[in-house]
N, C-alpha and C positions, 0 to 999 in steps of 0.2 A: 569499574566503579570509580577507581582513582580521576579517569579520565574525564567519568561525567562530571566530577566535583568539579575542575580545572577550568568545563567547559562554563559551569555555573557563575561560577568568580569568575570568569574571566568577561562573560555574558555582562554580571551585576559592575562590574567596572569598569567596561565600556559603556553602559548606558548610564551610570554615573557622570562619568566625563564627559559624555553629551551633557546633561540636563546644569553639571558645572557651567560649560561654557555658554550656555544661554542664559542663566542666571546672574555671572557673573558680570557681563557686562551692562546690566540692569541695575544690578546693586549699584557698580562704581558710577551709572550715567547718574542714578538719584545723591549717592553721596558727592559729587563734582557738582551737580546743581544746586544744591544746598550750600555748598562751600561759595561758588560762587557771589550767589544770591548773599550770602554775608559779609564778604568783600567788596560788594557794590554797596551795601548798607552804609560798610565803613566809610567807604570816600562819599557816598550820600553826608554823611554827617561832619566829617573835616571841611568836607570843602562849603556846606551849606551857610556855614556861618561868615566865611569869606566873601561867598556872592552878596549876603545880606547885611554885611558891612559895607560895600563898596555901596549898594545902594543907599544907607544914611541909615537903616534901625537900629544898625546893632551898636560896636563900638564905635568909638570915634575915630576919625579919619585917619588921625596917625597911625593909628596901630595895625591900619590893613596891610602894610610892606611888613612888619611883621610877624602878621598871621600867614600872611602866604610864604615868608621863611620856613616859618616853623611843620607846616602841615605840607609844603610842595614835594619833599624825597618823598614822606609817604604817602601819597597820592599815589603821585611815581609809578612807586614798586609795586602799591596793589592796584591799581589800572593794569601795570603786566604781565602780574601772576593771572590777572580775569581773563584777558585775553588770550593767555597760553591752557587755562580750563576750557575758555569756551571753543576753542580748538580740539582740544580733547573730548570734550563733549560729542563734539560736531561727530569723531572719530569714533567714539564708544555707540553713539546711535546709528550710525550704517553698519560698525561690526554686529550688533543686535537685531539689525533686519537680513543680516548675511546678504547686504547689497552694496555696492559702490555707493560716493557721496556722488548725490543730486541735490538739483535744486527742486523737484516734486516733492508737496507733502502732501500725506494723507490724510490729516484735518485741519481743521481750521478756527479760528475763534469766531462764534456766530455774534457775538458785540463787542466792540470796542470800546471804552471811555477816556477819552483823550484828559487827564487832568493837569493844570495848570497851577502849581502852589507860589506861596509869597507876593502874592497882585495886590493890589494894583499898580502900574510903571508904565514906563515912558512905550513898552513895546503891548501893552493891551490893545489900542486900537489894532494895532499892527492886527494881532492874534484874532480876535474878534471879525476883522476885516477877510481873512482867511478862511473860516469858519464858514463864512456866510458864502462864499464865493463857492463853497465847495457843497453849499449846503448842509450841513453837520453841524451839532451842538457839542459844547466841552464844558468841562465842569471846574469849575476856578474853586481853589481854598484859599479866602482871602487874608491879609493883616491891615492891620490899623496905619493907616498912612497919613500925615498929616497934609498933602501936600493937597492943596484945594486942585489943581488942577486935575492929577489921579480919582478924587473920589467923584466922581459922577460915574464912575465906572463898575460902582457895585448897583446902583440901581440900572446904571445900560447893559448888564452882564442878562438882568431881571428880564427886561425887558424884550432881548432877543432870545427869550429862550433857552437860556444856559441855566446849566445849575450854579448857584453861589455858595458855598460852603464854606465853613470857616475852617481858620488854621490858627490863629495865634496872635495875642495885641502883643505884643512887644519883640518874641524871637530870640529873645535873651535865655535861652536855655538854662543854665545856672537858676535865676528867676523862678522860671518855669516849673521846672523840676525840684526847686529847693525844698517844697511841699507839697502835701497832699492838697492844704488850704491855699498856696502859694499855683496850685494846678486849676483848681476851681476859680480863684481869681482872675485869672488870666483867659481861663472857657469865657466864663460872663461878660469880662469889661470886652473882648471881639464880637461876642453874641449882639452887645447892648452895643458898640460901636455902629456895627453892620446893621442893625434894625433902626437906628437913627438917621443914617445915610438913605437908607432907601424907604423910610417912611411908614415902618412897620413889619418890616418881613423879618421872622425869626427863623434864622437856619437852621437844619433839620439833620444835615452833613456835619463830620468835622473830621481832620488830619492831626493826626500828633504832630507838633514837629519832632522833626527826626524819625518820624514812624514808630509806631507802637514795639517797635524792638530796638529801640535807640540806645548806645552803651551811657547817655549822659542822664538819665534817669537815676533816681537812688531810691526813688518812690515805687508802691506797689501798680504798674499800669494795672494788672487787671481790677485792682479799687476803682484806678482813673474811670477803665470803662464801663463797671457799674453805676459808678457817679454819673456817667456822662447819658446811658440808658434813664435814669431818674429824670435825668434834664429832658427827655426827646430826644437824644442826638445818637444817633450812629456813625463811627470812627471806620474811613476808608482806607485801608492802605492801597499798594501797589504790588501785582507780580510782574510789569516790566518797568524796568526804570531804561531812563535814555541818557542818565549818566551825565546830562548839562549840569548838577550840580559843579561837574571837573569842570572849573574856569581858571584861565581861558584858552584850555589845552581844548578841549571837543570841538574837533569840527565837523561842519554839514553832515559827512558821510558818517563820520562815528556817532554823530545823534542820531543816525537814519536807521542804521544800523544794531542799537542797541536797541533804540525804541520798536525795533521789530523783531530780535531773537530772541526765539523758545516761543513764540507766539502759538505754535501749534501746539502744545503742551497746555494750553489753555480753550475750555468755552469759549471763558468772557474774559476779556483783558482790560486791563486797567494801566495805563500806560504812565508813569511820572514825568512832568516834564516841569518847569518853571517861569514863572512870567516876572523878568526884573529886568532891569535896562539894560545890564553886560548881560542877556542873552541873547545876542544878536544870531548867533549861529541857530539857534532853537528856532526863531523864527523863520529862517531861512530853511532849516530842517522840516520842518510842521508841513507844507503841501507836499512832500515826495510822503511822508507819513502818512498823510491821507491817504493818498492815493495808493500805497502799498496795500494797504486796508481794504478798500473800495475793492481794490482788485481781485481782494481774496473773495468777495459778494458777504463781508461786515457789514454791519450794522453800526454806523457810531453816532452815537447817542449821549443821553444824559443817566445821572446815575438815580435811579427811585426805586420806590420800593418792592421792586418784582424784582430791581436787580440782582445780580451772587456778589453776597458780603464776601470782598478780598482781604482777610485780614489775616497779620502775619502770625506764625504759633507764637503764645504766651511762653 
């Protein structure tokens, strides 16, 4: 009798230990993707305010050696912890299919959307010129730019096809975020910018900046995106980013490269990437991105209303 007990327990805790170690590396893949994904946010937002200085909206000129003092260590270091996750990641998902790392996967994203925030700039034709070549649509989140030669490029964005969506008249964060009413100001005067430029087209898209989980917020976003449902607009975020906010550490290969890992983790992917004159590298990235896509037999397209809302948890 003793023995069959021994045999039972001993049964119930071997098959324990199985069903541990298939679950276990499941848990750590989703909490490392999470982690991740919050550490790309971070440098998403240090470094966005740099790119968008150096191009003229934000601070003034001075203070960009500055800012890149201040935020380059910690860039840095969370670029190298993401890299040494997504390593582990890579590791935790062949331990979970009890197979060696390959490059086969077994799904795919059936759309792509390629988005482009902070435009108009010196590198939109560039973008635009790419697009077409490849055949593909992208969907730009624009800002208020003053520079006459930039704006012909919200109604050319119109007219080929693209989606145009707003993002922000000013980019001035602080501003932005100082209020609830200081958030609505800021939707409207881009709304009414972008519908002046192109002769009546009111955006239907919009992007927080900083994305709807951005640490510079003090405000309640989910108010923001009620408010912003009232207006007509629906707020896109992003599940892959391509990390060209990092200026001007990112090159070719690491925009190529971020803008397509974990891809398979996703239907539809919505990819971040940036349209400002120091993204040189982005543009040079952008046709190997295509075509990584293309290859998987994606669909990349523009974002409407059949598309899957990517939006980050509140």
């Amino acid at each position: 009798m003793n023995r069959t007990k021994r045999v039972k327990t001993l049964k119930k805790l071997i098959v324990g230990t199985v069903i541990a170690l298939i679950i276990l590396p499941t848990i750590l893949c989703v909490i490392l993707f999470v982690y991740s994904r919050r550490l790309q946010q971070q440098i998403y937002i240090l470094t966005d305010r740099v790119a968008v200085a150096e191009e003229g909206r934000d601070d003034p000129a001075e203070q960009y050696e500055t800012m890149q003092d201040t935020y380059r260590q910690e860039i840095d270091e969370l670029t190298s912890k993401i890299s040494d996750l997504e390593n582990e990641l890579t590791s935790l998902r062949d331990l979970e299919k009890n197979e060696p790392a390959s490059e086969t996967k077994t799904s795919w994203p059936k759309k792509v959307y390629l988005t482009f925030d902070d435009g108009p700039s010196g590198h939109t034709q560039d973008i635009l010129d790419i697009l077409d070549s490849y055949g593909v649509k992208g969907n730009f989140f624009v800002c208020a730019t003053q520079n006459e030669d930039y704006q012909k490029f919200y109604r050319k964005i119109l007219d080929e096809g693209h989606m145009l969506g707003i993002h922000s008249y000013t980019h001035v964060y602080e501003d932005i975020y100082a209020s609830e009413e200081a958030f609505r100001e800021d939707v409207l005067a881009i709304r009414s910018f972008v519908n002046e430029q192109t002769g009546g087209y009111n955006a239907t898209y919009y992007r927080f900046p900083g994305g709807s989980t951005n640490l510079h917020a003090r405000i309640s976003i989910q108010s923001c995106a009620e408010w912003l449902t009232e207006q007509g607009l629906v707020y896109y975020d992003w599940n892959i980013s391509s990390q060209d906010a990092v200026n001007p550490m990112q090159s070719k290969e690491s925009i190529v490269r971020n803008a397509t890992f974990g891809c398979e983790n996703y239907e539809e992917v919505v990819v971040l990437m940036h349209d400002l004159g120091n993204k040189d590298t982005t543009v040079e990235a952008l046709p190997e991105i295509i075509e990584y896509y293309q290859n998987l037999g994606a669909v990349i397209s523009v974002i409407d209303e059949n598309s899957m809302r990517v939006q980050h948890d509140q």
